[in-house]
Predicted model as a PDB file, atoms N, CA, C, CB and O in Angstrom, pLDDT in the B-factor column:
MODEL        1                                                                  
ATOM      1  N   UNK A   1      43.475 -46.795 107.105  1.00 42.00           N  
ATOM      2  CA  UNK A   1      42.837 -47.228 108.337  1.00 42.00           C  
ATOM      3  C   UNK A   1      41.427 -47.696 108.020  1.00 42.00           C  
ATOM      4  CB  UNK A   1      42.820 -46.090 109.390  1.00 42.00           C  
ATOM      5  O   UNK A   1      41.202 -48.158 106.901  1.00 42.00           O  
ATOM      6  N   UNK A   2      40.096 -47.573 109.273  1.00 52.00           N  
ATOM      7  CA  UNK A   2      39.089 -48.613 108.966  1.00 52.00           C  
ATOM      8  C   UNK A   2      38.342 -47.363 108.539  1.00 52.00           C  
ATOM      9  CB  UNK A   2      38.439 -49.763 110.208  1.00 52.00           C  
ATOM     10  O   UNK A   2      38.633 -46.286 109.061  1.00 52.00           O  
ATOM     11  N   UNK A   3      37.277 -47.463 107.502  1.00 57.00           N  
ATOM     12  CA  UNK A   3      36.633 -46.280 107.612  1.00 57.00           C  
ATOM     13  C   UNK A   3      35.180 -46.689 108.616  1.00 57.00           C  
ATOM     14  CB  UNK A   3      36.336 -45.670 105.978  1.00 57.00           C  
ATOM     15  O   UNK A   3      34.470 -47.681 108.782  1.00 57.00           O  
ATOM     16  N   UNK A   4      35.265 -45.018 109.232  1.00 61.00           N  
ATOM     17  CA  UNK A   4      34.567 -45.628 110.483  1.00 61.00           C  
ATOM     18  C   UNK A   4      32.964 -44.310 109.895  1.00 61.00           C  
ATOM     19  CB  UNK A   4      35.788 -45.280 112.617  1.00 61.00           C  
ATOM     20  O   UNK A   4      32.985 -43.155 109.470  1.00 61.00           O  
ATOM     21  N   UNK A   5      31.545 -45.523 110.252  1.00 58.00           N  
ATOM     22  CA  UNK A   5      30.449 -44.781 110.261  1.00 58.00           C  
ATOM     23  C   UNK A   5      30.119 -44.234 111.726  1.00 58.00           C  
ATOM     24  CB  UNK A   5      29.374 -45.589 109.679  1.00 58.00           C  
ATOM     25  O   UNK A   5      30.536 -44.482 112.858  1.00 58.00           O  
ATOM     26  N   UNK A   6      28.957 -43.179 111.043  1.00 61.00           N  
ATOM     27  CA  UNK A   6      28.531 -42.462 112.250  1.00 61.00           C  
ATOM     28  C   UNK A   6      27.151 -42.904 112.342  1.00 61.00           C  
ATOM     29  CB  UNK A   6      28.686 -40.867 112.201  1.00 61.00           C  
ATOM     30  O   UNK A   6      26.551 -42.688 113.394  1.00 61.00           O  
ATOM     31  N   UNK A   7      26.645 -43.414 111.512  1.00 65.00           N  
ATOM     32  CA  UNK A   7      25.293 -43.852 111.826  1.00 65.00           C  
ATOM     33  C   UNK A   7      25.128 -44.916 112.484  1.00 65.00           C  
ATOM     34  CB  UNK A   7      24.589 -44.015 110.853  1.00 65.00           C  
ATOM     35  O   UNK A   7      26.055 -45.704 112.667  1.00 65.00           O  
ATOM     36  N   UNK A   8      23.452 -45.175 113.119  1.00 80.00           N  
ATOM     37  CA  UNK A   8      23.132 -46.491 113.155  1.00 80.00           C  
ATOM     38  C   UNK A   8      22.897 -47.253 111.811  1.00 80.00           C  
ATOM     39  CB  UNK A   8      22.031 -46.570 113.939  1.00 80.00           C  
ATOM     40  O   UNK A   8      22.516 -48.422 111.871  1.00 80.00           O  
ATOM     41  N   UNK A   9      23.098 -46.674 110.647  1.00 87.00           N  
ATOM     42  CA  UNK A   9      22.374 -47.679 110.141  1.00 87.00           C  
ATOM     43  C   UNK A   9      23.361 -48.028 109.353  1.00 87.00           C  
ATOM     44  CB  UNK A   9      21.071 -47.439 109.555  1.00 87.00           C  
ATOM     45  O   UNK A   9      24.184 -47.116 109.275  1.00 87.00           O  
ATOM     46  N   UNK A  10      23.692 -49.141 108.609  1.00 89.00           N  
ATOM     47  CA  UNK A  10      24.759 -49.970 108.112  1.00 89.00           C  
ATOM     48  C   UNK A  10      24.652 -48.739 107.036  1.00 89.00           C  
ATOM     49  CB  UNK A  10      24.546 -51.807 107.697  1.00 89.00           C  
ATOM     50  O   UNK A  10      23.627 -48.111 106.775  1.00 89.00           O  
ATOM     51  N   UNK A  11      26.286 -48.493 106.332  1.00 87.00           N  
ATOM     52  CA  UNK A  11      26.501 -47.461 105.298  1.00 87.00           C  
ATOM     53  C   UNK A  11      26.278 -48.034 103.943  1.00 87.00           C  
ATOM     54  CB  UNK A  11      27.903 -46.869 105.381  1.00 87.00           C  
ATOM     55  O   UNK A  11      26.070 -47.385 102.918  1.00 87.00           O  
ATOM     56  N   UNK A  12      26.346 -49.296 104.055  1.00 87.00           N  
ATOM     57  CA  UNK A  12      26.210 -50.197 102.495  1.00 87.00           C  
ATOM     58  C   UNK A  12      24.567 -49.819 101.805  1.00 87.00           C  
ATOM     59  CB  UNK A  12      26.314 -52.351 102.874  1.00 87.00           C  
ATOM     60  O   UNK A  12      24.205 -49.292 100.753  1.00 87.00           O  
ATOM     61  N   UNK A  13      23.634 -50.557 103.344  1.00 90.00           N  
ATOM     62  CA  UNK A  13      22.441 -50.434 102.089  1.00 90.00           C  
ATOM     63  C   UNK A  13      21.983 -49.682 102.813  1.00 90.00           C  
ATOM     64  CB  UNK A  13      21.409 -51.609 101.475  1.00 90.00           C  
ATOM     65  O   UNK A  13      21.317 -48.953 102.079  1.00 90.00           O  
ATOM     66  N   UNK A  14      21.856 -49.272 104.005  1.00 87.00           N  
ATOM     67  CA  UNK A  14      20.972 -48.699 104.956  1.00 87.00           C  
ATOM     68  C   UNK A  14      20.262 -48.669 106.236  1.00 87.00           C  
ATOM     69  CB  UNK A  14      20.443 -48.655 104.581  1.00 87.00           C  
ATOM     70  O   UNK A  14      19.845 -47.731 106.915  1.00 87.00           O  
ATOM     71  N   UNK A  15      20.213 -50.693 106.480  1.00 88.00           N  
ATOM     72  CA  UNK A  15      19.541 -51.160 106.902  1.00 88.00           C  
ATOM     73  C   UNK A  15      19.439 -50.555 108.727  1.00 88.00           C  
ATOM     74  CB  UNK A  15      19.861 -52.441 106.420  1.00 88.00           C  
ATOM     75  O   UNK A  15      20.479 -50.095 109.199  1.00 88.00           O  
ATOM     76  N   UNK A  16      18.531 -50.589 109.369  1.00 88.00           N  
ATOM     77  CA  UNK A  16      19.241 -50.498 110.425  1.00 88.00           C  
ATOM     78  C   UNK A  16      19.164 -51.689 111.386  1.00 88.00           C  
ATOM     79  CB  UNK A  16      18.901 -49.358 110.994  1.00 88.00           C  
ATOM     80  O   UNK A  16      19.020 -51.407 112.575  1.00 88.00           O  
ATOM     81  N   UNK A  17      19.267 -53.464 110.907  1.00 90.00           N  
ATOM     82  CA  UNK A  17      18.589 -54.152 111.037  1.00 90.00           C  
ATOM     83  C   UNK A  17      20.947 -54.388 111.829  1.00 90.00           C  
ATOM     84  CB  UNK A  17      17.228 -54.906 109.644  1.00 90.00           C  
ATOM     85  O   UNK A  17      21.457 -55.460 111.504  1.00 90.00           O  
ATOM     86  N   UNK A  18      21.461 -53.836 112.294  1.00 90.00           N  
ATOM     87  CA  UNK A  18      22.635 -54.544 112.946  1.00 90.00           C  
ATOM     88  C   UNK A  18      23.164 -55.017 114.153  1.00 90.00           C  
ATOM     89  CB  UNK A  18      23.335 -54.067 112.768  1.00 90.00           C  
ATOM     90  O   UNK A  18      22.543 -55.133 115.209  1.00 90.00           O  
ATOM     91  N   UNK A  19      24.602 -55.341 113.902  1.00 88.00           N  
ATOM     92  CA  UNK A  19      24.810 -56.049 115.511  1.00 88.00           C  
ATOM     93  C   UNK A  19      26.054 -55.848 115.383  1.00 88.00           C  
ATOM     94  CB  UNK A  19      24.390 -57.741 115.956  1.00 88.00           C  
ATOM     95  O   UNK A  19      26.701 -55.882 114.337  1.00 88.00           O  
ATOM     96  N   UNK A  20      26.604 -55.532 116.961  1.00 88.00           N  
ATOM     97  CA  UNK A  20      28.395 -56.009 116.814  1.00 88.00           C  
ATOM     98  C   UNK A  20      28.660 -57.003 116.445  1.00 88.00           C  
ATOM     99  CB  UNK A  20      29.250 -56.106 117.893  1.00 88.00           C  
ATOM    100  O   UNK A  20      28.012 -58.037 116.609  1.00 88.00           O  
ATOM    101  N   UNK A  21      29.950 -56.832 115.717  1.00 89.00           N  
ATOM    102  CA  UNK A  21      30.378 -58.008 115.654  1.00 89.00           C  
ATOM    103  C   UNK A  21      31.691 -59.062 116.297  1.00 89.00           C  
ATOM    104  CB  UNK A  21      30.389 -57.897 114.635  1.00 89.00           C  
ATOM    105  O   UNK A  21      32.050 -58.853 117.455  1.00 89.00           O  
ATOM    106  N   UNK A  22      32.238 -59.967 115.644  1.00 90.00           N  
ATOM    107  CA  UNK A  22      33.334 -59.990 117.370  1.00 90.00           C  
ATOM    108  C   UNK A  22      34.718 -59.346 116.348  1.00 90.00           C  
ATOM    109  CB  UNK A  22      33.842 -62.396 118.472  1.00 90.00           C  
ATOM    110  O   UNK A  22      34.688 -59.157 115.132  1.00 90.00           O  
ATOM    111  N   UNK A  23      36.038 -59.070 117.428  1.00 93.00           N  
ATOM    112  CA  UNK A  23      36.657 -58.615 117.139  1.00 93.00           C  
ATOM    113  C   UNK A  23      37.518 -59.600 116.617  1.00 93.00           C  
ATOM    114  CB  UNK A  23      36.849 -57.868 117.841  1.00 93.00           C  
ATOM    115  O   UNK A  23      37.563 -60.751 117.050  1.00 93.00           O  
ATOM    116  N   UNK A  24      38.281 -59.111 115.582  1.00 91.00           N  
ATOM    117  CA  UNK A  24      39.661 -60.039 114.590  1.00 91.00           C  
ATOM    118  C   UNK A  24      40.585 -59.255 115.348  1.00 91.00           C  
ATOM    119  CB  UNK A  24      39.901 -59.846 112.487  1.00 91.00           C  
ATOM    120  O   UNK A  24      40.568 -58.077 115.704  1.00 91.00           O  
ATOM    121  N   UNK A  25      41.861 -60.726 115.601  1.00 91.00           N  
ATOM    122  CA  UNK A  25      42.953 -59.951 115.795  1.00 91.00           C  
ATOM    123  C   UNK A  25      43.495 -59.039 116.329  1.00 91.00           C  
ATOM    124  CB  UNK A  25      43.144 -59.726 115.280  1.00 91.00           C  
ATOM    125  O   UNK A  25      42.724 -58.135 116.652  1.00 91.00           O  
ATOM    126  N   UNK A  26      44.996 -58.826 116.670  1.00 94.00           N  
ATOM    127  CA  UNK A  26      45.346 -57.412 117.814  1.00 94.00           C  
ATOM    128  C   UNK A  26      44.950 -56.334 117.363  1.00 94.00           C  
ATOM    129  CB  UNK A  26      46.848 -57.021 118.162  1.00 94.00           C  
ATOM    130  O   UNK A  26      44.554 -55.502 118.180  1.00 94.00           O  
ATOM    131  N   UNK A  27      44.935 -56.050 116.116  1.00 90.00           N  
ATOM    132  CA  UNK A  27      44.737 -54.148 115.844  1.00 90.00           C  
ATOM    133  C   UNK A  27      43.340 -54.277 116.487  1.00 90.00           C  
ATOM    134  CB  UNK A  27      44.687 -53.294 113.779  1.00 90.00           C  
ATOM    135  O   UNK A  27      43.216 -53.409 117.350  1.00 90.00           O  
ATOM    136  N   UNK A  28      42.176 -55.107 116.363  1.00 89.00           N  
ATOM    137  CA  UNK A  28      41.348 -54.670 116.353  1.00 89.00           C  
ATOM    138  C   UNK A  28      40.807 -54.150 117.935  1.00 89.00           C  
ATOM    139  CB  UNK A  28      40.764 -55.468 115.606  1.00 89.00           C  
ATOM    140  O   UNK A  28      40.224 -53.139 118.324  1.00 89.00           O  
ATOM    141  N   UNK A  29      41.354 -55.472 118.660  1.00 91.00           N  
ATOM    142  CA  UNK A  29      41.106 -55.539 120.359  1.00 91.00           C  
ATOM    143  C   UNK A  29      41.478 -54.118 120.699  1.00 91.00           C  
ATOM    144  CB  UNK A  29      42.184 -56.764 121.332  1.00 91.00           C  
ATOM    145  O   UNK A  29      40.704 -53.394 121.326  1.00 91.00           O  
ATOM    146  N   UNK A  30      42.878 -53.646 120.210  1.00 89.00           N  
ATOM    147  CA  UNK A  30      43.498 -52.594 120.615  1.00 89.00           C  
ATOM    148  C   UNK A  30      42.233 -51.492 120.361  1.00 89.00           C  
ATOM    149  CB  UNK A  30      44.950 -52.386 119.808  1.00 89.00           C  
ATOM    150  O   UNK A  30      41.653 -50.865 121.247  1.00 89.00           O  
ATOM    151  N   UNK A  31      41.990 -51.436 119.023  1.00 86.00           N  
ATOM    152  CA  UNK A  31      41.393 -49.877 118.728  1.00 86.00           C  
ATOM    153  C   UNK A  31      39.913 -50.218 119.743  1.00 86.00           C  
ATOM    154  CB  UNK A  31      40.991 -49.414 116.547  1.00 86.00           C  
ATOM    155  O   UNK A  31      39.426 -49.174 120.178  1.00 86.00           O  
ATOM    156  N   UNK A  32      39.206 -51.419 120.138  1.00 88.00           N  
ATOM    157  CA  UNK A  32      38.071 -51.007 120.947  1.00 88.00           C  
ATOM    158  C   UNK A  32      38.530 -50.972 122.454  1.00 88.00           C  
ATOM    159  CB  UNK A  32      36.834 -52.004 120.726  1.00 88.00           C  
ATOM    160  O   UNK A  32      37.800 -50.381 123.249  1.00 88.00           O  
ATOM    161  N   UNK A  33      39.686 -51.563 122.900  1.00 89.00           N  
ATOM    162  CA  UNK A  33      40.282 -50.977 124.214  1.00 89.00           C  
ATOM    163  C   UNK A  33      40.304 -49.561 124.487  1.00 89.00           C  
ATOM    164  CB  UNK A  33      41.599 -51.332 124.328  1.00 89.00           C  
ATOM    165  O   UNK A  33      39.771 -48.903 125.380  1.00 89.00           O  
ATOM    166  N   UNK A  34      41.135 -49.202 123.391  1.00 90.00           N  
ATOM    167  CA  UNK A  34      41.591 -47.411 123.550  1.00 90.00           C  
ATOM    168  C   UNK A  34      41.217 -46.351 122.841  1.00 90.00           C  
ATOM    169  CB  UNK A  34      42.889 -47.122 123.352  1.00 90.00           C  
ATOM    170  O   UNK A  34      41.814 -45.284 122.991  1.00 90.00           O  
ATOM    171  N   UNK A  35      40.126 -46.483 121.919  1.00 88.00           N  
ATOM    172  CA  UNK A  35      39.561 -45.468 121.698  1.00 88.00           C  
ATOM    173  C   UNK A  35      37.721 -45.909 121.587  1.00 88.00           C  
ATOM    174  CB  UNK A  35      40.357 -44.853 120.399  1.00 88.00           C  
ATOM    175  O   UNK A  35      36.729 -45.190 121.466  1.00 88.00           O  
ATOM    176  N   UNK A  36      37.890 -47.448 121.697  1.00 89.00           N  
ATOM    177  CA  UNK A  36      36.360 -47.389 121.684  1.00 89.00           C  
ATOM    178  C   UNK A  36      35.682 -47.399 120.466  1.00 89.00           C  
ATOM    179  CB  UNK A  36      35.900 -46.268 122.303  1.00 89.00           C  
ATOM    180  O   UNK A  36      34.687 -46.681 120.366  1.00 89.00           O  
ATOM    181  N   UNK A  37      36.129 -48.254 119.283  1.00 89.00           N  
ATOM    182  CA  UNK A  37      35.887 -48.732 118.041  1.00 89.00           C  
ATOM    183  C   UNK A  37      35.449 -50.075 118.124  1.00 89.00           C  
ATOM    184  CB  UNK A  37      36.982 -48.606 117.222  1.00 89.00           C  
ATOM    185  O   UNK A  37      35.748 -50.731 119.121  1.00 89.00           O  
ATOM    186  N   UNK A  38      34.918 -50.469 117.398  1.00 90.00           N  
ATOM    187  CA  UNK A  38      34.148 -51.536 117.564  1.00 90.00           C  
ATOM    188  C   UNK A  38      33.467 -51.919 116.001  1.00 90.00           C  
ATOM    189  CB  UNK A  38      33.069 -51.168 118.755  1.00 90.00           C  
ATOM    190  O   UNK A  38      33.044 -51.085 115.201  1.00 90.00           O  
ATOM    191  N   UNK A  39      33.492 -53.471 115.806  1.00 92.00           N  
ATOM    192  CA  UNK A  39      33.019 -53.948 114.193  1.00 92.00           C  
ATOM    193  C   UNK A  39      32.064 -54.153 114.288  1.00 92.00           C  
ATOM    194  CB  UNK A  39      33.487 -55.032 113.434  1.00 92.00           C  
ATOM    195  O   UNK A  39      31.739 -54.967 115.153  1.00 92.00           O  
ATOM    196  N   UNK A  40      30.876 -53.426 113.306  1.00 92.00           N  
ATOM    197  CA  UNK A  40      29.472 -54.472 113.600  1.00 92.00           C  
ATOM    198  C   UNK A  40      29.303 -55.041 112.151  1.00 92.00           C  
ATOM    199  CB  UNK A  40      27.785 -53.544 114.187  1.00 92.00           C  
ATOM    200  O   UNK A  40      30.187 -55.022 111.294  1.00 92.00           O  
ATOM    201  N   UNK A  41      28.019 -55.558 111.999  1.00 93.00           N  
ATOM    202  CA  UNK A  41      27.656 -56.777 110.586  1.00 93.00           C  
ATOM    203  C   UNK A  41      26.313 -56.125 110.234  1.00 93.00           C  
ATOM    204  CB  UNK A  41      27.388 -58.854 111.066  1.00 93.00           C  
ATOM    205  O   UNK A  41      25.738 -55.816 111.278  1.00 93.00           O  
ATOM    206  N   UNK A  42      25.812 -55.898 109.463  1.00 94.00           N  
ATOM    207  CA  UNK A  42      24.511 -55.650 108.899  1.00 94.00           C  
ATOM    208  C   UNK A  42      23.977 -56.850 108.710  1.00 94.00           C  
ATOM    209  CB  UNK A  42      24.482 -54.894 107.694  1.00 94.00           C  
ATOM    210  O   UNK A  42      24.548 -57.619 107.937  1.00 94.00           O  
ATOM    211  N   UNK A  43      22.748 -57.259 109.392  1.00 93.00           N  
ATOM    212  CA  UNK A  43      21.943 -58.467 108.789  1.00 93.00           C  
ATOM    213  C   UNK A  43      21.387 -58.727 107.211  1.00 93.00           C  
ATOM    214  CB  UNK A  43      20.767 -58.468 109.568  1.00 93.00           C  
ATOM    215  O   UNK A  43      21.171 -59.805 106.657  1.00 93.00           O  
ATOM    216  N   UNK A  44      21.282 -57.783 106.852  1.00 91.00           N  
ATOM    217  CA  UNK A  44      20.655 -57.361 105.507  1.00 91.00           C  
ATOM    218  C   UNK A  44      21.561 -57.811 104.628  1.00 91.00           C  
ATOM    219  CB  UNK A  44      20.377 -55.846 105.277  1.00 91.00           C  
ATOM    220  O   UNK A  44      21.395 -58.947 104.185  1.00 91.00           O  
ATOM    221  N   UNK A  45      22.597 -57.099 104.231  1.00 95.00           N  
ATOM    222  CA  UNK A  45      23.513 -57.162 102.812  1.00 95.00           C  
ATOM    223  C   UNK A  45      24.916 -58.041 103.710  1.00 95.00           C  
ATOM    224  CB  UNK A  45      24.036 -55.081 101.938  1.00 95.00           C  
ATOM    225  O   UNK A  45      25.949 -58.066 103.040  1.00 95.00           O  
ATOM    226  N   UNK A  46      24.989 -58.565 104.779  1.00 92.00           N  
ATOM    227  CA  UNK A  46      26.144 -59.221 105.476  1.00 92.00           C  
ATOM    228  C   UNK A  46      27.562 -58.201 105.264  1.00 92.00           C  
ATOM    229  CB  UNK A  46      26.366 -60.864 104.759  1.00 92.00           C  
ATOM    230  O   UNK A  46      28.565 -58.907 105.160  1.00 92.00           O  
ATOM    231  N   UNK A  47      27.850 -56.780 105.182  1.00 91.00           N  
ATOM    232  CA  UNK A  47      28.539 -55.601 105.439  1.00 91.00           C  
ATOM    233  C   UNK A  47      29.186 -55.616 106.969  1.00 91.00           C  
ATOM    234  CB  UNK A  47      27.526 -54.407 105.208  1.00 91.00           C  
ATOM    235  O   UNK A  47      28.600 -55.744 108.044  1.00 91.00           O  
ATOM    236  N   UNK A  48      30.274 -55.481 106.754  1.00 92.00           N  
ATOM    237  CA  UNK A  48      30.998 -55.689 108.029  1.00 92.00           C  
ATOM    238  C   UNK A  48      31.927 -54.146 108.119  1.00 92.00           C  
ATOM    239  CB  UNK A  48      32.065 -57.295 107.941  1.00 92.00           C  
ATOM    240  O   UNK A  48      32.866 -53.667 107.485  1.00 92.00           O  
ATOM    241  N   UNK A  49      31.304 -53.829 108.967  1.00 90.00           N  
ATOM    242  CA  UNK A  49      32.226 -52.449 109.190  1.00 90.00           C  
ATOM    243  C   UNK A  49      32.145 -51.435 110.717  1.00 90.00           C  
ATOM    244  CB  UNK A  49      31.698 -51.382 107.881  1.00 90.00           C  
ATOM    245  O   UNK A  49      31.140 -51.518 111.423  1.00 90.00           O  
ATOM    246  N   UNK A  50      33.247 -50.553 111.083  1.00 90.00           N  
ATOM    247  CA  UNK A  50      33.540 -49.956 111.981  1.00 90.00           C  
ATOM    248  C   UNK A  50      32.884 -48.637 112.498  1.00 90.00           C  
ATOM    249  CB  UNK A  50      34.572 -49.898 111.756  1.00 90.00           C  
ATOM    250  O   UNK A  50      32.798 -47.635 111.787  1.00 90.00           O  
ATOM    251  N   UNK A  51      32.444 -48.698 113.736  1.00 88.00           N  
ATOM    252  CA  UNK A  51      31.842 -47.361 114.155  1.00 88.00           C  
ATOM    253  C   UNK A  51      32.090 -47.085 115.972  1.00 88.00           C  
ATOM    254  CB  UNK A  51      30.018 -47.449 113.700  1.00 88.00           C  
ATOM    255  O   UNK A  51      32.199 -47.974 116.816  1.00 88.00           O  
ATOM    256  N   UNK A  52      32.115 -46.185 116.114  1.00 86.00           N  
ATOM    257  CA  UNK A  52      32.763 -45.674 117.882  1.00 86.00           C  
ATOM    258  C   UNK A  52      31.478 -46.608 118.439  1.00 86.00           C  
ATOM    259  CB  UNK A  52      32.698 -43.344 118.555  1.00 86.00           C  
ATOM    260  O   UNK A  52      30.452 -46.801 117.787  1.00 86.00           O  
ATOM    261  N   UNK A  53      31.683 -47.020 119.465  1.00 75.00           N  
ATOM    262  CA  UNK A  53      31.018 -48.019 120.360  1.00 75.00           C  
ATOM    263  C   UNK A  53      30.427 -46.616 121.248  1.00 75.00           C  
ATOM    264  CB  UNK A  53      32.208 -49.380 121.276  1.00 75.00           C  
ATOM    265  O   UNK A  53      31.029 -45.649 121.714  1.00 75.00           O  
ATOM    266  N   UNK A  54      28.652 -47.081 121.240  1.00 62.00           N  
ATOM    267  CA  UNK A  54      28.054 -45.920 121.927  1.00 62.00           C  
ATOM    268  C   UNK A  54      27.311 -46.615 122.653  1.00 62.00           C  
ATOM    269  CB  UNK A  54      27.347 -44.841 121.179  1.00 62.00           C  
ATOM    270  O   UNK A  54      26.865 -47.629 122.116  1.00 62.00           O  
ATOM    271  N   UNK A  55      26.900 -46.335 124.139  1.00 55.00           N  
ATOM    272  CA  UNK A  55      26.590 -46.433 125.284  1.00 55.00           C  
ATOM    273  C   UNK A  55      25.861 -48.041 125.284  1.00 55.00           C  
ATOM    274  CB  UNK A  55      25.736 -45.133 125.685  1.00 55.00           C  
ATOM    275  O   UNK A  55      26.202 -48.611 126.320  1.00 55.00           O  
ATOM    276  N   UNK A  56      25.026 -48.856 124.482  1.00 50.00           N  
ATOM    277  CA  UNK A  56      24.684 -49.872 124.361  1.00 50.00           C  
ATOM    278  C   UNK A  56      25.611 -51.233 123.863  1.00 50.00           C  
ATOM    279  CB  UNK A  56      23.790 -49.548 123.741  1.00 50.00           C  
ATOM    280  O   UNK A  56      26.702 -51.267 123.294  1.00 50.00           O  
ATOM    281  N   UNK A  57      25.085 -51.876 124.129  1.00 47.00           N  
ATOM    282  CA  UNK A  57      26.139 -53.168 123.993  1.00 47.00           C  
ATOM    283  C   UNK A  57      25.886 -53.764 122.656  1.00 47.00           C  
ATOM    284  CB  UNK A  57      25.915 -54.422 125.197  1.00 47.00           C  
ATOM    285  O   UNK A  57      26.843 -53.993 121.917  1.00 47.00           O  
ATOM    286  N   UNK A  58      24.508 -54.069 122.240  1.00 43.00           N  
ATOM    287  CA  UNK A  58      24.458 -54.142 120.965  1.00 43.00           C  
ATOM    288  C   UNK A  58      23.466 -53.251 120.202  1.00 43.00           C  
ATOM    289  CB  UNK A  58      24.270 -55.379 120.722  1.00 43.00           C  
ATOM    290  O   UNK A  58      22.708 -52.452 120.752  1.00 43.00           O  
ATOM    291  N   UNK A  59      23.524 -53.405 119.260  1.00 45.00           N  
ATOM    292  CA  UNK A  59      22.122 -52.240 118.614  1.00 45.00           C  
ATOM    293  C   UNK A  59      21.833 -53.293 118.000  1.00 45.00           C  
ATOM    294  CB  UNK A  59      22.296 -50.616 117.522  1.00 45.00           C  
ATOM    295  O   UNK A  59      22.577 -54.075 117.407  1.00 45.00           O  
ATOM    296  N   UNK A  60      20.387 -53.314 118.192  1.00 47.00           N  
ATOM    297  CA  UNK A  60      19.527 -54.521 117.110  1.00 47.00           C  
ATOM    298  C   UNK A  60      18.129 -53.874 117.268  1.00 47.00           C  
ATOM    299  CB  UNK A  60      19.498 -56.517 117.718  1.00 47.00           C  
ATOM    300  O   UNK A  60      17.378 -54.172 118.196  1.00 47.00           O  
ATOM    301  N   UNK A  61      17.789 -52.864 116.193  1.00 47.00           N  
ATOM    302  CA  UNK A  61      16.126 -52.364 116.309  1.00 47.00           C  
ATOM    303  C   UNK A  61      15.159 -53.820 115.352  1.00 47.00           C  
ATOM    304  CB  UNK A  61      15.886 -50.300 115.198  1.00 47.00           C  
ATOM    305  O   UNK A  61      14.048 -53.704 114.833  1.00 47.00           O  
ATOM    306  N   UNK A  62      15.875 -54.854 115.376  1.00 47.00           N  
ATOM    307  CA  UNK A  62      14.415 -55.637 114.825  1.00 47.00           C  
ATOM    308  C   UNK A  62      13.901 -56.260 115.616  1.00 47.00           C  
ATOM    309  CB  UNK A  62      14.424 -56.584 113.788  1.00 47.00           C  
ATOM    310  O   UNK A  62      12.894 -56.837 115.204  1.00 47.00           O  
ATOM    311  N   UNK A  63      14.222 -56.459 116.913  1.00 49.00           N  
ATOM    312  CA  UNK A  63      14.008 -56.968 118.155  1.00 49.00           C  
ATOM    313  C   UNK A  63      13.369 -56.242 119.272  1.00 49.00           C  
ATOM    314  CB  UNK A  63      15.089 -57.326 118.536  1.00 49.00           C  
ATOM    315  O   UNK A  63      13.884 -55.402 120.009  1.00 49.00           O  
ATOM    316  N   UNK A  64      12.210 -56.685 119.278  1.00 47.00           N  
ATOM    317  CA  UNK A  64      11.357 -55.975 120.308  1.00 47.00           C  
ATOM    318  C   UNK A  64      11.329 -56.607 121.976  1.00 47.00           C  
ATOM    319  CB  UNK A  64       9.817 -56.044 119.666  1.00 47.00           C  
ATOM    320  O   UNK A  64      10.559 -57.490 122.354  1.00 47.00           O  
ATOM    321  N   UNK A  65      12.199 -56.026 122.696  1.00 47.00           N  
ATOM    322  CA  UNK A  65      12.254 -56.706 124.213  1.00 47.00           C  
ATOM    323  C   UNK A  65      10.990 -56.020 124.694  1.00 47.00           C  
ATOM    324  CB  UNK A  65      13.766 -56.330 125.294  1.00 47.00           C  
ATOM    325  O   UNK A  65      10.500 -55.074 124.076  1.00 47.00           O  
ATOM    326  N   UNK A  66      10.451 -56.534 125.851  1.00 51.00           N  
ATOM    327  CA  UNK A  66       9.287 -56.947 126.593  1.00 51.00           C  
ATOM    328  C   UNK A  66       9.784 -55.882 127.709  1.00 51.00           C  
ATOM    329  CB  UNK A  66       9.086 -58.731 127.014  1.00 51.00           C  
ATOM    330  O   UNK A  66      10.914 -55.853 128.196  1.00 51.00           O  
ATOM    331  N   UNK A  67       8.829 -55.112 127.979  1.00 45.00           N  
ATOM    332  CA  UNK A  67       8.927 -53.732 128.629  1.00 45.00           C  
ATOM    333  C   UNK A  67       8.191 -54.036 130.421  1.00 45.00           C  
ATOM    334  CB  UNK A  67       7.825 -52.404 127.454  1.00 45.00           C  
ATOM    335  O   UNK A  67       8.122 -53.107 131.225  1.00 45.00           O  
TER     336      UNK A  67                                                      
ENDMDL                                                                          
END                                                                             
């Protein structure tokens, strides 16, 4: 199966510079329908990998929105 992280920060190098990414294909739609998995991309080393989708839509800490 996918191996899935628990961090924010990409498992390759570290970065925590990421983003979802879009989904491939039926397995994938399926596993973020029904359990709430989801692919993101590391900007840094371009690492593409799986982690439970948590309350935000994307995670991107290099981006500073206007408060």
């Amino acid at each position: 199966m996918f191996p899935l992280s628990k961090s924010h920060n990409c498992p390759e190098c570290g970065s925590a510079s990421i983003h979802r990414s879009r989904r491939r294909g039926l397995g994938e739609h399926i596993l973020h329908k029904l359990f709430f998995i989801s692919p993101y991309r590391c900007r840094g080393c371009d690492s593409r990998y799986f982690r439970f989708r948590l309350g935000s839509h994307t995670i991107d800490r290099t981006r500073q929105h206007p408060a």
